[in-house]
C-alpha positions in Angstrom: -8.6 17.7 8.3 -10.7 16.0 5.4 -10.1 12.3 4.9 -10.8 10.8 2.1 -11.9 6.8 1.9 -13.2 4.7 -1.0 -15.8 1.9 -0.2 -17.3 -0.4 -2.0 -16.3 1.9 -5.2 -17.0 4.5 -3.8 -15.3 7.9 -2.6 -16.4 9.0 0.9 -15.1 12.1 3.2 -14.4 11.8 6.8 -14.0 15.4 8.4 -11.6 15.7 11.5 -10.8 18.8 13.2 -7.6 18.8 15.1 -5.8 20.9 17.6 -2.1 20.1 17.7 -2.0 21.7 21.0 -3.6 18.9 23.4 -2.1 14.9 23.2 -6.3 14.8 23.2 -6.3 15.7 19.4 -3.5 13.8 18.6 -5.4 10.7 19.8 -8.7 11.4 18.2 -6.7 12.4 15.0 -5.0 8.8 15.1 -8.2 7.3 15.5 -9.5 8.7 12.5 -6.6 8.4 9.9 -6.1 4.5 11.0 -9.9 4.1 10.4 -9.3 5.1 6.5 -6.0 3.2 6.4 -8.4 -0.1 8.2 -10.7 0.4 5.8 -8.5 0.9 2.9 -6.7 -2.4 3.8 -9.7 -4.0 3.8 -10.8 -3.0 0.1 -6.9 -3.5 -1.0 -7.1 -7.5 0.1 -10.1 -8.0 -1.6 -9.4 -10.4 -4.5 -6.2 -10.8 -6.3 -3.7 -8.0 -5.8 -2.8 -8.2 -9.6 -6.3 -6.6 -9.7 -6.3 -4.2 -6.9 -6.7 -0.8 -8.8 -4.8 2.1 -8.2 -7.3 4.7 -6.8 -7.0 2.6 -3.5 -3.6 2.0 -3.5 -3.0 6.0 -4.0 -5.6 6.5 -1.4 -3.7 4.4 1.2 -0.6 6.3 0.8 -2.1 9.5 1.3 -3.4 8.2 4.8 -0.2 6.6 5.5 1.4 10.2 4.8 -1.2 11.7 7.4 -0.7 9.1 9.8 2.7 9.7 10.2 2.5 13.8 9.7 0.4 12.7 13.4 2.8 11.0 14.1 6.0 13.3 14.5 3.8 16.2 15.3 3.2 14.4 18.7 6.9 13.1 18.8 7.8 17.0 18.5 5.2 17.9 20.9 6.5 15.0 23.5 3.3 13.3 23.2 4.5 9.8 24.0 7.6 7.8 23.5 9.9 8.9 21.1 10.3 5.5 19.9 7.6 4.0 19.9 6.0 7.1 17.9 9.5 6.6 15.2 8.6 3.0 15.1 4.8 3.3 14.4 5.9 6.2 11.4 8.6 3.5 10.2 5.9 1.0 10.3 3.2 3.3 8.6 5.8 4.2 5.8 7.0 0.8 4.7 3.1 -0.4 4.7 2.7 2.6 2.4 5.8 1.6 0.2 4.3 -1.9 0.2 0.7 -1.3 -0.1 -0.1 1.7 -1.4 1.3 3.7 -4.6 3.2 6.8 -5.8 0.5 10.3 -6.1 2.1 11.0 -9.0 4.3 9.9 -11.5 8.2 9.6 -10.6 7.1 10.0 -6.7 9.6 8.6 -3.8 8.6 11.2 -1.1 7.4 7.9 0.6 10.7 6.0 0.1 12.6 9.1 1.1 10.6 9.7 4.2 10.8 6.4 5.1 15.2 6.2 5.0 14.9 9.5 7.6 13.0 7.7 9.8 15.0 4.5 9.6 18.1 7.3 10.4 16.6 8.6 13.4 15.7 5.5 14.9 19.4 4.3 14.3 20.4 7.5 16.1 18.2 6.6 19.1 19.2 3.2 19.3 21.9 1.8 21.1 23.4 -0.6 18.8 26.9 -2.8 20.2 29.5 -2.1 18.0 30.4 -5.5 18.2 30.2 -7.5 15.0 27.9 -11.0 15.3 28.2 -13.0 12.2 25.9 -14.7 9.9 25.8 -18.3 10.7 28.2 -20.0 8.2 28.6 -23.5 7.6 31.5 -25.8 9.1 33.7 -27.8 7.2 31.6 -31.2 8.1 28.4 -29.8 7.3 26.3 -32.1 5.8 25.4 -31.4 1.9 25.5 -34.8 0.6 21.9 -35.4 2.2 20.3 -33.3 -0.3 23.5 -33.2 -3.2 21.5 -34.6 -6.5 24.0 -37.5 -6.7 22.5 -38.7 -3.4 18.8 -38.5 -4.6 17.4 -41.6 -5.9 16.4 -41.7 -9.9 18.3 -38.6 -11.1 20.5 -38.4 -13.3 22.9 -35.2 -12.5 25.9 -33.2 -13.9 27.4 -30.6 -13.0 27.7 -27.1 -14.7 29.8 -25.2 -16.2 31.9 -22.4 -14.1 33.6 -19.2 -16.0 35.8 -16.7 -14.3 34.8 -13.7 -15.1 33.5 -14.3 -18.8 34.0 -11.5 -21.1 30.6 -9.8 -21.9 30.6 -11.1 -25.5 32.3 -14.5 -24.5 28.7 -14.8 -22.0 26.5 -13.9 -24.7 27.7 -16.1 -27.4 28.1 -19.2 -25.4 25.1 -18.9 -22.7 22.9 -15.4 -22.9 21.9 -16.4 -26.6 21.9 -20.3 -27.1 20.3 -19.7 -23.6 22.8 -22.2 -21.1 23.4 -22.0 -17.9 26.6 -21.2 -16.0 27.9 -20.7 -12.6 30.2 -16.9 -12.7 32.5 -16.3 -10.7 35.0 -13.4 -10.0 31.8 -11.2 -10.9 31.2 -9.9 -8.0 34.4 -9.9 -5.7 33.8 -6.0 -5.4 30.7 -5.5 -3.6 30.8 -4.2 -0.3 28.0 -6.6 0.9 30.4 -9.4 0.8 31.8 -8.5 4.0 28.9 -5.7 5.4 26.2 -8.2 5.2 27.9 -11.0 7.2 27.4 -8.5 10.4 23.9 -8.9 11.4 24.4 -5.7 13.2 25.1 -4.3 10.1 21.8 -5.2 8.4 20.4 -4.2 12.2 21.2 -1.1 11.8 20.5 0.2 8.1 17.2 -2.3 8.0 16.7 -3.6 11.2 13.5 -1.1 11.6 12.2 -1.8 8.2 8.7 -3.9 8.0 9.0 -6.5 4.9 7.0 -9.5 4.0 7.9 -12.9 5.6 7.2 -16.6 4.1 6.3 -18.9 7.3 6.6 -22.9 6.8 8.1 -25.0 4.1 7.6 -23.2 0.8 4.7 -21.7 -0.9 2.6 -24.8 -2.2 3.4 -26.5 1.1 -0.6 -26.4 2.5 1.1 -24.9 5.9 2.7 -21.9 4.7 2.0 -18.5 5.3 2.9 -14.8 5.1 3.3 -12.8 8.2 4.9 -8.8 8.4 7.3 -7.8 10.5 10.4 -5.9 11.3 14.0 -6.9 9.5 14.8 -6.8 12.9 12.1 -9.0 14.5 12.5 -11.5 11.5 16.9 -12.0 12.5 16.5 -12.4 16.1 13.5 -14.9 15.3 14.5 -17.0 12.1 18.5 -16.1 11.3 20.1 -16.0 15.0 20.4 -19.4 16.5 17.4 -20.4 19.1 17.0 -22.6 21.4 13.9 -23.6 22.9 10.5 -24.1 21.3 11.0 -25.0 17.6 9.4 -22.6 14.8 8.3 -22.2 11.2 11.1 -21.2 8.8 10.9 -17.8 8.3 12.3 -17.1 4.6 12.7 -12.7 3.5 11.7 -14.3 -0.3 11.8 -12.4 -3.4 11.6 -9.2 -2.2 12.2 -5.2 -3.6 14.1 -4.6 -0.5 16.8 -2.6 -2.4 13.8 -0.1 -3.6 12.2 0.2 0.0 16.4 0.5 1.4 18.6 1.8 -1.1 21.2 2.2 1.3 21.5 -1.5 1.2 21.4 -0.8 -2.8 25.3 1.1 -2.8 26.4 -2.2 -1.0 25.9 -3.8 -4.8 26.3 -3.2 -8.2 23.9 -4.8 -11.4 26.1 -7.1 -13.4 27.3 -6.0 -16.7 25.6 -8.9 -18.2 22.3 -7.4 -17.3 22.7 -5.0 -20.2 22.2 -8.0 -22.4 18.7 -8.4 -24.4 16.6 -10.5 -26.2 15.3 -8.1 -28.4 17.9 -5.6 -30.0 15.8 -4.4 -33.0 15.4 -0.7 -33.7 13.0 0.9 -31.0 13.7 -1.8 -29.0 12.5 -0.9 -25.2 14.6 -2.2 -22.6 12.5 -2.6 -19.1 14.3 -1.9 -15.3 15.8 -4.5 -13.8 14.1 -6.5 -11.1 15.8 -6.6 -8.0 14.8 -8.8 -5.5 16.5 -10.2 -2.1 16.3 -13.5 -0.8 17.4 -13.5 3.0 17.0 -17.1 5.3 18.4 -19.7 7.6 19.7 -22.9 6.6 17.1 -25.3 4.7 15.0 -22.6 3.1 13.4 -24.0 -0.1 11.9 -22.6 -3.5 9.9 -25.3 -5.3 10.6 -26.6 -8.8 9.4 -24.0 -10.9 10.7 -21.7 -13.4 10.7 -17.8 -14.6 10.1 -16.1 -17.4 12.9 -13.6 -17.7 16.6 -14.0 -17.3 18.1 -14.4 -14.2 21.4 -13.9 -12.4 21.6 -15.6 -8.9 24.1 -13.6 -6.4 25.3 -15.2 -3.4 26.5 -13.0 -1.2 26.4 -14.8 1.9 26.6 -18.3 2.8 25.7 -21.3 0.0 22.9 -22.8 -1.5 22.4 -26.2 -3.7 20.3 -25.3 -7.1 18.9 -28.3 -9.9 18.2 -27.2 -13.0 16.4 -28.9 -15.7 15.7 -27.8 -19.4 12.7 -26.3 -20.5 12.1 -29.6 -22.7 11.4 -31.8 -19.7 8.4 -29.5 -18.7 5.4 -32.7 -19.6 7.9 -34.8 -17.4 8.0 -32.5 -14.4 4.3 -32.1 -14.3 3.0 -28.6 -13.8 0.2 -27.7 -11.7 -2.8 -27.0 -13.9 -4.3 -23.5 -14.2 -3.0 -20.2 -14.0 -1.9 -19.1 -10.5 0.8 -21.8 -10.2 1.3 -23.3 -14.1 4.9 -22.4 -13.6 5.2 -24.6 -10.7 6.1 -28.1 -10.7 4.2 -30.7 -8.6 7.3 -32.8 -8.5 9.4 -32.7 -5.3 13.5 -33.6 -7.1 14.5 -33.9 -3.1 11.3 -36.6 -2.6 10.2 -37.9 -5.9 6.7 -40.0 -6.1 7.4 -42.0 -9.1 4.2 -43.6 -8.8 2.4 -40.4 -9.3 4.9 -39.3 -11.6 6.5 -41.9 -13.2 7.9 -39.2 -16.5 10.3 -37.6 -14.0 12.4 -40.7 -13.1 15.6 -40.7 -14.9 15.7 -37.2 -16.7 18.5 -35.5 -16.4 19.4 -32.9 -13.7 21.9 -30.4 -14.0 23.7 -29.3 -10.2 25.2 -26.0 -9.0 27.0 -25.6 -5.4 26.4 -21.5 -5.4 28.8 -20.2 -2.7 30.1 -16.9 -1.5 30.8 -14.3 -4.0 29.8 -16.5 -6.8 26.5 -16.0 -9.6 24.1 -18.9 -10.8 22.9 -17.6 -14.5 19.3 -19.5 -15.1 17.9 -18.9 -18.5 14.2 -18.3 -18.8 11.8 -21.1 -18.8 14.7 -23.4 -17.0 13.1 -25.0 -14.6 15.0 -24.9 -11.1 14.6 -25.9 -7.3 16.9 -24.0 -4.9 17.9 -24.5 -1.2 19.8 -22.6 1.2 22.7 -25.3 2.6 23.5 -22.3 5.7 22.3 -19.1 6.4 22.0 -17.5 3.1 21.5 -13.8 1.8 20.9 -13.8 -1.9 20.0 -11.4 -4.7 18.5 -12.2 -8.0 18.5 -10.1 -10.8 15.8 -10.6 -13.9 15.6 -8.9 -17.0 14.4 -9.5 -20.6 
């Protein structure tokens, strides 16, 4: 076996000989492929990952598809628990989805691989057919603590909800002058409206998954952190109910998931509206798109801050509180300054410092109460902070 590796720019060989007749070469073969895939980590979190270039990326996914070639070679040869070898594959092949890139042009054979291991380990599991439910919200929960009306200084209204707008109706009075609306009726179809309130459910068709996790308040808060780890791991640590020792909040944030599971992917459908675009000249190219889930307990928070493409908010279980202010009131929301984060406002609506910001006080707000089975529409630029009033499973949906 020839392994290739690319260090410091550049392209090295590793030879190792293996005998897929002794657990022995099995082990020394694992040994050798996780040596690339350590070194190729290291060389892929070396600056920005806008800047990461694709040779490494490609290169990690071709260990990755060794590693777990080892892998179910040895679970076929009984060399070692058949779980724990599934689990390490599983692990190997979402790392590749995440971190690495296709070979070629129009390749899933990662993604693909990686649902028939997510099937076995589902067949080897023994999961209760008993349904435990999402955490939802009782009728005295309290909203009114972080309900705009109740925050000092702001100014607030609410906005305005269609059923079911027709597609024209939506573009003339919203997707063109570019106003927001809460939908609703959009989405009463979707089979995750009921499937994703099991947590067994996601268990099952996720549960073994590895995905990025946000740790700590939000992502200028100077605590917060990233961790990886199972769907799984991340439920029975962040979405079940604890007791004990109190931790971080763990937030699933605007992730692909749908692209890494599809078979959560036939549990929605893209709205109609998403056909919409900005640019409808001749030889006008419409992009994909983005798809991204946004999984947490109650009091997950995304900053002020604003995106550059239109987006449809989906809340498909539990509720969430969103402000929304226009694009003119940028200077008075006061962005942080350089490029990383210039979409990101240093203002906190929930805690304002007007003494540090004295613009903000008194501009005007606009509220939405997002609930089951409803869709926020934000227009691009509009600035907006979001929080999660019970456990909440969202997905967004942004296109130009």
């Amino acid at each position: 076996m020839i392994l290739p590796i690319m260090t410091g720019g550049k392209l090295r060989r590793f030879h190792c000989t293996v005998n897929f007749t002794t657990s022995h070469s099995y082990t020394e073969a694992l040994k050798a492929v996780e040596g690339v895939l350590e070194i190729t980590w290291e060389e892929l979190n070396t600056g920005h990952w806008s800047k990461v270039p694709l040779a490494p990326r490609q290169l990690y996914t071709a260990a990755a598809i060794i590693k777990i070639d080892i892998l179910l070679r040895s679970y076929q040869q009984g060399c070692g628990d058949k779980t724990e070898l599934l689990q390490s594959a599983m692990k190997t092949a979402d790392l590749g989805i995440l971190l690495g890139a296709p070979l070629s042009s129009g390749d899933c054979s990662m993604t693909r691989v990686a649902g028939l291991l997510s099937h076995a380990l589902s067949m080897l599991s023994s999961v209760s057919e008993q349904q435990q439910a999402v955490s939802e919200p009782s009728s005295n929960t309290e909203h009114s603590s972080v309900m705009v009306h109740n925050i000092p200084g702001i100014k607030g209204q609410m906005l305005n909800t269609l059923e079911k707008p027709s597609l024209e109706g939506f573009r003339a009075a919203h997707f063109g002058p570019r106003v927001p609306a809460k939908l609703t009726g959009c989405i009463s179809h979707w089979p995750a409206l009921h499937l994703w309130r099991d947590i067994n459910y996601l268990k099952k068709v996720a549960g073994a998954r590895t995905v990025p996790i946000e740790l700590g308040v939000h992502y200028v808060h100077p605590t917060w952190s990233q961790k990886l780890m199972t769907v799984a791991e991340f439920i029975e640590a962040h979405i079940v109910p604890q007791t004990g020792e109190a931790t971080p909040i763990g937030y699933l944030a605007q992730h692909p998931l749908f692209e890494q599971v599809p078979e959560l992917m036939s549990d929605i459908f893209e709205p109609e509206y998403c056909c919409l675009s900005d640019d409808l000249g001749e030889g006008a190219v419409t992009e994909e798109t983005d798809i991204n889930a946004w999984f947490g307990p109650k009091g997950t928070v995304s900053p002020l801050h604003y995106d550059p493409k239109h987006n449809l908010l989906a809340q498909v279980v539990g509720e969430k509180r969103i402000l929304l202010y226009h694009p003119d009131q940028s200077e008075n929301l006061y962005p942080y300054e350089g490029s990383f984060l210039n979409n990101t406002a240093q203002v906190d609506p929930e805690e304002p410092d007007y003494k540090t910001f004295p613009n903000y006080k008194n501009i005007i707000a606009w509220e939405c109460h997002l609930k089951q089975g409803e869709m926020l529409y934000i227009p691009p630029k509009w600035w907006h902070h979001v929080r999660s009033l019970s456990t909440s499973f969202s997905v967004s949906f942004w296109w130009t």
